[in-house]
N, C-alpha and C positions, 0 to 999 in steps of 0.2 A: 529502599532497594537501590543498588550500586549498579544501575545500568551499563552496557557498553555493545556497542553496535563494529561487528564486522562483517564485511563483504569477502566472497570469493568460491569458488567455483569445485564442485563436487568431480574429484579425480576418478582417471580413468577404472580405477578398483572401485569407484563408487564412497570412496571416504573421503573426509574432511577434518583438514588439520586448520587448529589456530593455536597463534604463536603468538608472543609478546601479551598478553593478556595482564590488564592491569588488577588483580588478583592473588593474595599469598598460596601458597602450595599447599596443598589441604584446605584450603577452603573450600567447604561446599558452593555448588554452583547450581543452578537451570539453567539448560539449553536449548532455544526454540529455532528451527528452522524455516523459514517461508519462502517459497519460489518467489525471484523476484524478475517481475513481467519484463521482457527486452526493452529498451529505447526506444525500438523501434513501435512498439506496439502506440503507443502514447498519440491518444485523441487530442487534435490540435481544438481549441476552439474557436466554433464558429460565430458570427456574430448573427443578433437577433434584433429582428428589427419588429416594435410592435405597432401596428397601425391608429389602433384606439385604447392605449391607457388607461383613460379615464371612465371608458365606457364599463356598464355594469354587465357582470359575466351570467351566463346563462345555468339555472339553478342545478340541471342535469351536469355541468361543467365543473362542478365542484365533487362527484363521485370519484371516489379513494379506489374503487374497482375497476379498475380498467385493466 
């Protein structure tokens, strides 16, 4: 598969033009769209500090249900 990835933004009628596409004319294609999340949104990370390491975890603390 001949990937290629562009960015830009859904006009004001709600359509979306791409251009220069590295692809002959008639070729078949897929087109997938994904909202992509603001800049702004983006979790900085935090630093973790662990007190005991080494120490062995409590058997209740290993539950996947939480």
């Amino acid at each position: 598969m001949n990937a290629h990835r562009v960015e830009t933004v859904i006009r004001q009628d709600r359509t979306v033009v791409l251009m220069d596409l590295p692809f002959r004319a008639g070729e078949p294609v897929e087109i997938m769209i994904c909202h992509r999340a603001s800049k702004r949104r983006v979790i900085h990370c935090v630093p973790v500090k662990y007190l005991n390491p080494t120490e062995p975890m409590a058997r209740e603390d290993w539950s996947l249900s939480q």
